[in-house]
N, C-alpha and C positions, 0 to 999 in steps of 0.2 A: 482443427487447430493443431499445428503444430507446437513444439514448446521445449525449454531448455529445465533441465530438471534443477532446482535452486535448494533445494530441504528436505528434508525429513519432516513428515505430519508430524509423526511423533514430538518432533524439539518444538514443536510450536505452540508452547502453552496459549489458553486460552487469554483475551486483552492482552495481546501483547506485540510488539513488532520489531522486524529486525533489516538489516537491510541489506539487502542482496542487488550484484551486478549481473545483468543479464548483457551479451554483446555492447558491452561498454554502456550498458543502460542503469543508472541506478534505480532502482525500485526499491518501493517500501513494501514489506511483504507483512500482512498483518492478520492473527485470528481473532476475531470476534463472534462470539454465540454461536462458536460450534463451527462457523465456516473462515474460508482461505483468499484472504484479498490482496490485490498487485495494485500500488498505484506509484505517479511519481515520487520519490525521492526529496524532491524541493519544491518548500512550500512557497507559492507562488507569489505570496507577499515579501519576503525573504530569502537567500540562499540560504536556508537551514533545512538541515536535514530533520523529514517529518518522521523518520524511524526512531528517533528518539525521543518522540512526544508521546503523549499515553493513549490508550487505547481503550474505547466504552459505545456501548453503544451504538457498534457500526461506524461507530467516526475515530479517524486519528485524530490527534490536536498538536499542532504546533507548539512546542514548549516554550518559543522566542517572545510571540506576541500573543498568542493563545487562539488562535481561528481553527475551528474545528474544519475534517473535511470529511464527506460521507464516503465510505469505503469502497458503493458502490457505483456512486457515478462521479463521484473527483469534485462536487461543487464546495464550495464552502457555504458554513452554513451562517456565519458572520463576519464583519470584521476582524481587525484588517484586509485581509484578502479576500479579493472581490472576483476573483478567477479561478476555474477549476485547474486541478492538476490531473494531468491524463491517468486513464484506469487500462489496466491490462489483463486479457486472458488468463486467467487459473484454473490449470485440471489437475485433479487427483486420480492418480496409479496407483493403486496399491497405499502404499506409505509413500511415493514421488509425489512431490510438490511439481509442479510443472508451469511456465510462465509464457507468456507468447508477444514478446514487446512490439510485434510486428501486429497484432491487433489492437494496437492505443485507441483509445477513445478518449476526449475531453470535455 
C-alpha cells in the first residue's frame, strides 16, 4: 500500500471523525475502539458530509437523516441509504496516519 500521510494518531481522539483531502479525494477519517478508518466523505443518501456525524460503534452516522455506515466496509446499516460509501486503506507509521484512495473499495 502505498499512501499520503493525512494525521497525527495522536489528534485522533477516540469516536470521533474528521475530514481529510486526499488527491482531491475527500475522506472521512475516523477512530473507533482503538483503530483508524478512511471512508467516503458523502453519505450516499445525501451530499452531506459524514465527518460530521458521530461516531460509535465502528459506524459513522449521518447527522442529516441518521443512516449509520460500518467503518469497515462502507454498507449502511439502515435507511435512508441503501448504498455503501467506498472504504479506503489506513496504515499506521509511527504516529503517520496514512491513506491510500487509490485502494477504494465499496
Amino acid at each position: 500500500m502505498t499512501g499520503v500521510r493525512v494525521a497525527s494518531l495522536a489528534d485522533l481522539a477516540d469516536d470521533t471523525a474528521v475530514q481529510v483531502e486526499v488527491d482531491g479525494v475527500p475522506v472521512c477519517l475516523a477512530r473507533s475502539g482503538g483503530e483508524v478508518f478512511a471512508v467516503g466523505d458523502r453519505c450516499s443518501h445525501a451530499d452531506v458530509s459524514l465527518s460530521e456525524g458521530d461516531v460509535e460503534d465502528g459506524a459513522v452516522e449521518c447527522w442529516l437523516h441518521g443512516s449509520r455506515f460500518d467503518l469497515r466496509t462502507g454498507a449502511p446499516s439502515g435507511l435512508p441509504a441503501n448504498r455503501p460509501v467506498p472504504t479506503y486503506p489506513v496504515r499506521i507509521e509511527g504516529d503517520d496516519v496514512l491513506v491510500d484512495v487509490s485502494g477504494a473499495t465499496a
